[in-house]
C-alpha positions in Angstrom: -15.9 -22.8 19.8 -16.5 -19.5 17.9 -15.2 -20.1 14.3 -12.6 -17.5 13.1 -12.6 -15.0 10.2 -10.4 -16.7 7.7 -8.1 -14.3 5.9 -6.8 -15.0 2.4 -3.7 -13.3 2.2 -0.8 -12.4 4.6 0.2 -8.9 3.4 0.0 -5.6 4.8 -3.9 -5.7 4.7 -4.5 -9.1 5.7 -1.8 -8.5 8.7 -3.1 -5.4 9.9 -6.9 -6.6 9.7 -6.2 -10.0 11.6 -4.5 -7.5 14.1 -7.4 -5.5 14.6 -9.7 -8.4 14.5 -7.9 -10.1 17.3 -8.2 -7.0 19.2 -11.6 -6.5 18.9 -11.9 -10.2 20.3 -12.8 -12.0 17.3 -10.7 -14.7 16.4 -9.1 -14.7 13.1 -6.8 -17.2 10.6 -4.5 -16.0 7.7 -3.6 -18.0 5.2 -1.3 -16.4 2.9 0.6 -18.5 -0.3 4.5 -18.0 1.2 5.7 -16.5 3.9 3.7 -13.3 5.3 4.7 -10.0 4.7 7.0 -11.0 2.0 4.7 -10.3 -0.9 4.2 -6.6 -2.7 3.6 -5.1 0.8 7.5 -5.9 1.6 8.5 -4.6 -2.0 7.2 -1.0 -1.3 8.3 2.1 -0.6 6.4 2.7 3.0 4.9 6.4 2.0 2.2 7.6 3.3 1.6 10.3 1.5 -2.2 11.5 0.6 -1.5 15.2 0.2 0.6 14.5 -2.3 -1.4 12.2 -4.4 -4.7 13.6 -4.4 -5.9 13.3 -7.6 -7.8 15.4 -9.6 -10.7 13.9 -10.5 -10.5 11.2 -7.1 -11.7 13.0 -4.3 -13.4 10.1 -2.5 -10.1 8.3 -2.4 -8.0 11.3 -0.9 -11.0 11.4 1.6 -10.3 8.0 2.6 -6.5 8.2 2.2 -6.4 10.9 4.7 -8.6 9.5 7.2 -6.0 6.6 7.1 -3.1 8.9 7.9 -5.0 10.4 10.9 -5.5 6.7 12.3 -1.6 5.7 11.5 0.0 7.1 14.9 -2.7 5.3 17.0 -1.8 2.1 14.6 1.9 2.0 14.8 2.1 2.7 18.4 -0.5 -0.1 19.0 1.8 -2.7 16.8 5.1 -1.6 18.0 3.1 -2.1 21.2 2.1 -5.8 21.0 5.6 -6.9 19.0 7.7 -5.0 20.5 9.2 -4.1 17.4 9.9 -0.5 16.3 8.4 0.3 12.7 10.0 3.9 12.0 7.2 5.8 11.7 8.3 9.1 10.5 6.2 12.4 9.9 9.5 14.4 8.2 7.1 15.5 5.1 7.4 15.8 1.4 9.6 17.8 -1.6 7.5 17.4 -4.8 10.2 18.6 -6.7 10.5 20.6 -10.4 13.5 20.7 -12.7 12.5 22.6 -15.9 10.1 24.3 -16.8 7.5 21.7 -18.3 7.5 20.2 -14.4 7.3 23.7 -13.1 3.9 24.0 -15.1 2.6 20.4 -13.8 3.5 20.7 -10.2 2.3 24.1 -10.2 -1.2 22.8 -11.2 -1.3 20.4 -8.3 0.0 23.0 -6.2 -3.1 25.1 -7.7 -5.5 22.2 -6.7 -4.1 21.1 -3.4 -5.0 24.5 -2.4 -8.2 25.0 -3.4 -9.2 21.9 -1.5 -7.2 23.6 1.4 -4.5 21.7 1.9 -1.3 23.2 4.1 1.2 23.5 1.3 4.2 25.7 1.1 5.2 26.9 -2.8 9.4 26.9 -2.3 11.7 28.2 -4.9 14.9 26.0 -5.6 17.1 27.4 -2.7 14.0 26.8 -0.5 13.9 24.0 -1.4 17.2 23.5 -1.0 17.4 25.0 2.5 14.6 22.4 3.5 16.9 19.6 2.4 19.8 20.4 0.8 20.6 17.3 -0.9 18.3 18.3 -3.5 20.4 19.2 -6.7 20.9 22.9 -8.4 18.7 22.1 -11.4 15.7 21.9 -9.0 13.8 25.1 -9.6 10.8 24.7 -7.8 9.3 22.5 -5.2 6.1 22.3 -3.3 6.2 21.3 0.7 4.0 19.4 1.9 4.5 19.0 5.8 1.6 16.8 6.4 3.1 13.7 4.6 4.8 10.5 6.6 6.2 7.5 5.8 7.3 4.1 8.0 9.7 1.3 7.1 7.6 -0.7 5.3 9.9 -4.1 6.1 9.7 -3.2 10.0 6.0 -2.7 10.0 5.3 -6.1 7.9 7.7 -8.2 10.5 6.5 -6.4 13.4 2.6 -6.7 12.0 3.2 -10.5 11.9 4.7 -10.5 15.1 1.6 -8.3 16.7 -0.6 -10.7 15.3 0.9 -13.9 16.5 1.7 -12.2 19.9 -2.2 -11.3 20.5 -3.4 -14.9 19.4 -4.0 -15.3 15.9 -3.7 -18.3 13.7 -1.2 -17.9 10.6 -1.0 -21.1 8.0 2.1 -19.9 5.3 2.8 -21.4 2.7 -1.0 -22.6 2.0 -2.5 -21.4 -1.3 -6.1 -20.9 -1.2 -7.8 -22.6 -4.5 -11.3 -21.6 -4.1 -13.9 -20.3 -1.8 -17.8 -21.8 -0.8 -19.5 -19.4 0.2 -22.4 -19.4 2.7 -23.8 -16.8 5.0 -23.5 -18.9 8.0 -19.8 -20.9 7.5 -18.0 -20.2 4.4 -15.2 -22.8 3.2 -11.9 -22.1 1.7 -10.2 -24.6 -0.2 -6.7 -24.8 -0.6 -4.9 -26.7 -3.5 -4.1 -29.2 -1.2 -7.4 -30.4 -0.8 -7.7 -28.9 2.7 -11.7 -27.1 4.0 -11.1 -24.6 6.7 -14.4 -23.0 7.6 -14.6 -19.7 9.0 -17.4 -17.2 10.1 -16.5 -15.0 7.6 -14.1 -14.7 4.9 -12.0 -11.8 3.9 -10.2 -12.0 0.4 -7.1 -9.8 0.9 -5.2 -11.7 -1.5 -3.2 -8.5 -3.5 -2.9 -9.9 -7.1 -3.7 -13.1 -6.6 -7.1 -11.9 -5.6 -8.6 -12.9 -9.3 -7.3 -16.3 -9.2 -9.5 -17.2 -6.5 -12.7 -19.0 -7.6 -16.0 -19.4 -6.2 -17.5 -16.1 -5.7 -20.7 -16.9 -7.2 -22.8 -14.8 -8.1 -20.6 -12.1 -8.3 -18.0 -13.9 -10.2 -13.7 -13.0 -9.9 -12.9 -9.7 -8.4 -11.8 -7.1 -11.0 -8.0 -7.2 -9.6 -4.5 -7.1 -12.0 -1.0 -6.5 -11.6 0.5 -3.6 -12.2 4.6 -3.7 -12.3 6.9 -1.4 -10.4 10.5 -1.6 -10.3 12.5 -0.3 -7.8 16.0 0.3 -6.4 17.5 0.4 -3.1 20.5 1.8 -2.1 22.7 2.1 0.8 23.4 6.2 2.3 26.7 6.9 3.6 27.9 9.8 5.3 28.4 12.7 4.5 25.0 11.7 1.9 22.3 12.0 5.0 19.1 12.5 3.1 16.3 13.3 5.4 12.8 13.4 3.1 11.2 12.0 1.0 11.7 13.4 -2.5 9.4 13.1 -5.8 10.5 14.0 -9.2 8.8 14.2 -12.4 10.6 10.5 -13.2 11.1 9.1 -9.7 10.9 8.9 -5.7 13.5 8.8 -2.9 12.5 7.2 0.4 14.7 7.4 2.7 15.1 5.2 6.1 16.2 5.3 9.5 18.5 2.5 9.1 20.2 4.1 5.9 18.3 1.9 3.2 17.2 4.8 0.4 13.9 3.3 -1.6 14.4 5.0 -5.2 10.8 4.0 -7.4 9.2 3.4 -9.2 8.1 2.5 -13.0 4.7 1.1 -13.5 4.1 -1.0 -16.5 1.3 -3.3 -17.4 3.0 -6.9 -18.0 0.9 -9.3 -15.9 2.7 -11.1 -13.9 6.3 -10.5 -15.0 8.6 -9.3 -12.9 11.7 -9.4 -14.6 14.1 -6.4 -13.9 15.0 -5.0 -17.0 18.3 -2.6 -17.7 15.7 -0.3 -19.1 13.5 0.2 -16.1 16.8 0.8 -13.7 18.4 3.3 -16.3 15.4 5.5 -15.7 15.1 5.6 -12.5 18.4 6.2 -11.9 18.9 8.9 -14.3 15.5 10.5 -12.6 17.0 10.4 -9.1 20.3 11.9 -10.2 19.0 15.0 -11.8 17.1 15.9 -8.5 19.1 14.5 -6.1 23.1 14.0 -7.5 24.3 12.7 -4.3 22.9 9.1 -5.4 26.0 8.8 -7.9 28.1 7.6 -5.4 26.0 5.8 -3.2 26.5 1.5 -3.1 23.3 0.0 -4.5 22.2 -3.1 -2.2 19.4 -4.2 -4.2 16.8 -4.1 -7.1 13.4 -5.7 -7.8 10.2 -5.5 -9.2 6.9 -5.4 -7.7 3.2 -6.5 -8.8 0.7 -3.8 -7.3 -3.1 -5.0 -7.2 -4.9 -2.6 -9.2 -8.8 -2.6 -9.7 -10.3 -1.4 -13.2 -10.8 2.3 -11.6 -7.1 2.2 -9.3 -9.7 2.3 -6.2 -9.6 -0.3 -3.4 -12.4 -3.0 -3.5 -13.2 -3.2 0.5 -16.9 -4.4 1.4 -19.5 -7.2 1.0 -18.2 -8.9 -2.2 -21.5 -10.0 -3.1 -20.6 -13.6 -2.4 -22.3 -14.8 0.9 -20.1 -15.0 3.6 -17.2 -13.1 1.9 -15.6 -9.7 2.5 -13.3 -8.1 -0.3 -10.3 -6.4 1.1 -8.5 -5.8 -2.2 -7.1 -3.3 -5.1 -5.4 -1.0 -3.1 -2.8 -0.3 -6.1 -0.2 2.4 -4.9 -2.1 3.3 -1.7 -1.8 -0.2 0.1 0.6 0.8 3.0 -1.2 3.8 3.5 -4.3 2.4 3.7 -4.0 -0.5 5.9 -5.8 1.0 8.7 -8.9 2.5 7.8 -9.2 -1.1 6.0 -8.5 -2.8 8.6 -10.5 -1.1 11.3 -13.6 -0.6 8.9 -13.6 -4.4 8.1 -13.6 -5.8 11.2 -16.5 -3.2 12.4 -18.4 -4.3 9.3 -17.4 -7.8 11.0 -19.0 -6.6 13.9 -22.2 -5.0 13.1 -22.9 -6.1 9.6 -23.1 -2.2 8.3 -20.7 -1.2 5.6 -19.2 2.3 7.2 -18.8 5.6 5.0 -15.7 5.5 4.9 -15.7 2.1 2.6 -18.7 2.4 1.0 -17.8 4.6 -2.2 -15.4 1.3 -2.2 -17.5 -1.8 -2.3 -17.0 -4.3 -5.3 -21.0 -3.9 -6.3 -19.6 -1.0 -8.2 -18.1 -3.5 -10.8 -21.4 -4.8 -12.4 -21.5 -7.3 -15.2 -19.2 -9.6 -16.4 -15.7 -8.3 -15.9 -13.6 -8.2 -19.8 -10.7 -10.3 -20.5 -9.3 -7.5 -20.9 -8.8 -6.1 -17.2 -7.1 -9.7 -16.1 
């Protein structure tokens, strides 16, 4: 009997990688510490969005963030395929929205940049903008379009992810914490806090945030992974209020859904692993939804929380070789997690394959972070 991969962690990546593992016919096991799914991955807001957050000075990410986009069509049809489960996948685009002039000047810059690397976006005045989506409010001066965004339901694709998994033969242990991890280039063990040695072929550490906690990874020592909070709001649209893009202001995001939930998001703070929701962090993003989109006002809010992203010390995922025999990092993805679930996915399970790390994740490997890692990037 071939031994499986044994995934640590039963999020969006860890789903979506056991999914492509089992359909490249390798077996696979994921362990995650509660139920799958139900972890940041369920607390997001589903955008997919690389156009928009290209980054000046991160190229190599956009690169890989776009590649993931072109692979997400082929993705969700293939998991609404094998659950038969639809995950709203929806390529309605993106407002970047401005309401004064110091947001003029900044989204005029990226606007600037996005077209020098020769992106397909559309500067729109405010009644543009408006005629694109007119939910957006009169103090909304400026906007950029860009077409080439999507999003999916981010709750719909983690259920239907699980179920695509299960449905094509995979193994999934929940509530099972892993502890530790022996590795060895032939059989690496994990260890759960129970006591339990489940040996695998490989191991792939797609733990989120809990990534660090993991020990064992000699020589290489913890991966470089913290949290990084994100509170968010969700509320319920009612007719005549039919938003139908996505929307970013300079002080927050609406998402909206095919089944009416609208995602507002999202602060980002560095408090470890707190995730209290505090009066403060609602206030704001409230206040930053209204003054681009006033329609919110009298919407019903169904819900509030706040999520831990898993950031690396440069915001860059940590996919390859984690210089641990045995052991595969799939980690770090920070805001881009959603997005980049399949280019992870399907580049992990080829380096499964072939034992080459692709271009695609190399810029990405965790031999980047040499050295002891400083206490202060827990």
């Amino acid at each position: 009997m071939i031994d499986p991969v044994i995934i640590v962690g039963g999020g969006v990546i860890g789903l979506a990688t056991g999914f492509e593992l089992i359909r490249a016919g390798i077996p696979a096991t994921i362990l995650d510490r509660t139920r799958a799914g139900r972890g940041t991955s369920w607390l997001a807001a589903g955008m997919l969005a690389p156009d928009t957050e290209i980054g000046f000075e991160e190229l190599e990410l956009y690169d890989l963030n776009r590649e993931s986009l072109r692979r997400w069509p082929a993705f969700a049809a293939a998991v609404e395929e094998a659950s038969g489960r639809n995950v709203d996948y929806r390529d309605d685009g993106t407002l970047i929205v401005a309401d004064d002039p110091d947001s003029t000047k900044r989204i005029r810059r990226l606007y600037e940049f996005q077209t020098e690397q020769g992106l397909d976006v559309d500067w729109l005045t405010g009644d543009e903008a408006r005629d694109c989506e007119p939910f957006v409010g009169p103090r909304v001066s400026a906007a950029i379009w860009v077409a080439s965004d999507h999003q999916v339901d981010n709750r719909l694709l983690l259920d239907a992810l699980r179920e695509a998994f299960l449905a094509e033969g995979g193994t999934l242990h929940e509530n099972t914490t892993v502890d530790s991890v022996r590795p060895d280039e032939a059989a690496p063990v994990v260890v759960t806090t129970d006591g339990e040695e489940i040996r695998g072929r490989e191991v792939v550490l797609a733990a989120g945030v809990w990534s660090r906690q993991i020990d064992g990874l000699a020589p290489v020592g913890p991966l470089p992974v913290r949290p990084v909070k994100g509170q968010m709001i969700q509320l319920q649209m009612k007719l005549p209020f039919d938003l139908q893009h996505v929307i970013r202001g300079p002080d927050a995001y609406l998402a909206p859904k095919s089944n009416g939930r609208l995602v507002i998001g999202a602060t980002s703070e560095e408090m470890g692993f707190d995730t209290q929701v505090t009066a403060g962090g609602l206030y704001d993003l409230l206040e930053g939804a209204w003054e681009i989109v006033p329609g919110v006002y009298d919407l019903s809010v169904d819900d509030t929380w706040a999520g831990l992203r898993p950031a690396s010390r440069d915001h860059a995922p940590i996919v390859g070789r984690a210089g641990a025999p045995g052991v595969i990092a799939a980690t770090g993805h920070y805001r881009h997690g959603i997005l980049l679930a399949p280019v992870t996915a399907q580049e992990v399970t080829k380096l499964v394959q072939t034992g080459e790390t692709s271009r695609w994740i190399e810029p990405f490997s965790p031999a980047r972070f040499s050295g002891p890692i400083p206490e202060s990037s827990a």
